[in-house]
N, C-alpha and C positions, 0 to 999 in steps of 0.2 A: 875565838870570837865569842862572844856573848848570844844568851839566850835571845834577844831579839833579833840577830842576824839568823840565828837558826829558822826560828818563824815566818822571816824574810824569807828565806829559801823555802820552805816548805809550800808556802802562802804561792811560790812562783816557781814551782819547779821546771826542766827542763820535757817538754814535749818534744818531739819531732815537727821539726822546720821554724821552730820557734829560739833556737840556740842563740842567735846574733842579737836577739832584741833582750833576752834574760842575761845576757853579758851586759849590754848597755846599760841596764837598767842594776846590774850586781856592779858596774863602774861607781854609776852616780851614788852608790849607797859608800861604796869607798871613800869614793873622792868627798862628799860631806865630812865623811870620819876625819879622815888622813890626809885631803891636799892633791891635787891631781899628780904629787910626782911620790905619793906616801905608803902607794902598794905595789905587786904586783898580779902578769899576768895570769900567776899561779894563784893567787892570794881571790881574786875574781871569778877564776873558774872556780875553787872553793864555794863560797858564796853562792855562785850559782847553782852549785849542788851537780857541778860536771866533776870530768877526768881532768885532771891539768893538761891532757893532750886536745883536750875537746876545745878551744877556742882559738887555735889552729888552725882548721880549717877556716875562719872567718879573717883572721887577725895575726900578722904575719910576727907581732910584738906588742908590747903595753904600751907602746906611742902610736903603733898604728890604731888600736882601741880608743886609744883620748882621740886622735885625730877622727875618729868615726861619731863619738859623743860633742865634739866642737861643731861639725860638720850638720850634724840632725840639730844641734842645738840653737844653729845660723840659720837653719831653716825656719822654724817654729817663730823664733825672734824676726825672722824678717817678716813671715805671713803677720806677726802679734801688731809689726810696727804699719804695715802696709793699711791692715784693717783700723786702726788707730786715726791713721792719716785720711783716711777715706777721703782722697783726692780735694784735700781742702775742705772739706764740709766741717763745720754748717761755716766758717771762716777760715782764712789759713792760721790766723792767727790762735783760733780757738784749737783747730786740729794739730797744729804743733806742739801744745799744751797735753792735748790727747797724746800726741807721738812719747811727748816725755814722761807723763805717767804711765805708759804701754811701756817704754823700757825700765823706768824702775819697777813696775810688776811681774817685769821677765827674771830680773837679778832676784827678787826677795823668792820667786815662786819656785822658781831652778836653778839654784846656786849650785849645784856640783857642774853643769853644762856653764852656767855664767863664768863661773869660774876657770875650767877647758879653754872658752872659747876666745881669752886674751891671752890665754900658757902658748905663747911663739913657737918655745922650743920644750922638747924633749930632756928625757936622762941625757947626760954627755954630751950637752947643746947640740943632737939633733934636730934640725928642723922637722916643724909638722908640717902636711901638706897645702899645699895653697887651701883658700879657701872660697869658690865662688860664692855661696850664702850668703859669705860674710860680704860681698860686694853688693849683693844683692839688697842685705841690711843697710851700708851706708848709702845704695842710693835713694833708698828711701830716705832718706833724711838731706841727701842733696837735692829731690826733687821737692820734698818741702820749703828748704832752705829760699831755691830759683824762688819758689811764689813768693814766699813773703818778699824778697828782695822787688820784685816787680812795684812795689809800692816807690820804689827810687826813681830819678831821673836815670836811663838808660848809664851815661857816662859816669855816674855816680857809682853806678851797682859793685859792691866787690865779687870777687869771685867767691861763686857760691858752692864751690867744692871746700874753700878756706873756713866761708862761715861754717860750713857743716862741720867740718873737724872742730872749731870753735864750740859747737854746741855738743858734738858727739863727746867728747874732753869733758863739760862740764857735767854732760848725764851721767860719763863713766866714774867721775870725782865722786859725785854724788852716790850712786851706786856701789860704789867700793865700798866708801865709808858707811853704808847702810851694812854692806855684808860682814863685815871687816872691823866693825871698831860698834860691836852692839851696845857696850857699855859706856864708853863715852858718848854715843847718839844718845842716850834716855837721858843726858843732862843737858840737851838741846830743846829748846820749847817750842821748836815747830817740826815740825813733819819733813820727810827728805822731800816731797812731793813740794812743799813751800820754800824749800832749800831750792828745788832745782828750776821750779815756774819765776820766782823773785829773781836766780839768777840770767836767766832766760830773756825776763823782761827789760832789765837794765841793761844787760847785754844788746839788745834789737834795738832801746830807744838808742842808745851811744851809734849804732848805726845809723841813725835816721827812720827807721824804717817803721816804727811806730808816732803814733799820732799826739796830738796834745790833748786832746777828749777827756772827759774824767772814766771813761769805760779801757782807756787805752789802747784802744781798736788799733788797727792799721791802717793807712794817711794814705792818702786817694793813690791810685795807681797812675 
């Protein structure tokens, strides 16, 4: 490894009762490098400046480790997207706008954990573990999804577990290609952030669920 991983290590060495979070934190510095399936167990405790027997005790395998980095990482992302959403304020419409910028600031700002937390499977298509978080995360976004939809007649409304995957798809599109493709975005002239609110928007009017206003508000409830 290079003189920066050294510094990395040094900068965070391992104290007593602090092992499991200097492994998560020598994951994500991996997984940047390498790709969440690019190192190993051994290769982490290195980094962290343990024994290759030392994260062992926490981590029963280097899936079980991604699976512990998905799992913290579905948490943070859910609180990011909850606070975002601030129960519809100051509009739902505005706050979904919110919700969408809150999740491409999660991808740009934690890409080793963004990246984890869509890896399904392991080395030798082992499954990772369920993930409540991650439930947690879409239902943030299915209880955004019910508001705006309320703008419909009752019989009209789709289901708003559908639209949500509808939107959740277009943030992850978005976000990929932010994380994933750096150099063909810089010959894009707008921002993902205008990529994903524009796709957003024509997506809800084709619903009905936006208005004909020149602000493009949301149409009476």
């Amino acid at each position: 490894m290079g003189s920066s991983d050294n510094e990395w290590r040094r900068g965070r060495g391992y104290h007593h009762g602090n092992l499991r979070q200097v492994l998560l934190d020598a994951a994500g510095k991996l997984i940047e490098q390498h790709g969440p399936l690019g190192f190993s167990l051994a290769e982490a405790a290195r980094l962290a400046g343990v024994s290759p027997a030392a994260p062992y005790r926490h981590f029963r395998d280097r899936d079980a480790l991604l699976s512990e980095v998905a799992r913290t990482g579905f948490e943070r992302f859910a609180a990011q997207l909850e606070t975002a959403w601030d129960n519809g304020r100051p509009t739902p419409l505005q706050a979904i706008e919110n919700l969408g910028r809150a999740y491409l600031n999660f991808a740009r700002n934690e890409p080793a954990a963004y990246a984890v937390m869509f890896q399904t499977v392991g080395e030798n298509g082992k499954e990772l573990q369920d993930m409540p978080a991650a439930d947690h995360a879409f239902n943030v976004l299915q209880k955004a999804t019910a508001e705006l939809c309320k703008a419909l007649p009752a019989a009209e409304r789709p289901p708003s577990r559908l639209v949500s995957l509808h939107i959740w798809a277009l943030a992850h599109g978005v976000a990929t290609l932010l994380s994933e493709s750096r150099g063909e975005r810089r010959k894009v002239p707008v921002s993902p952030e205008e990529v994903l609110e524009s796709g957003m928007l024509i997506y809800l009017k084709g619903l009905g669920v936006l208005g004909e206003g020149p602000a493009g508000g949301a149409g009476p409830a």
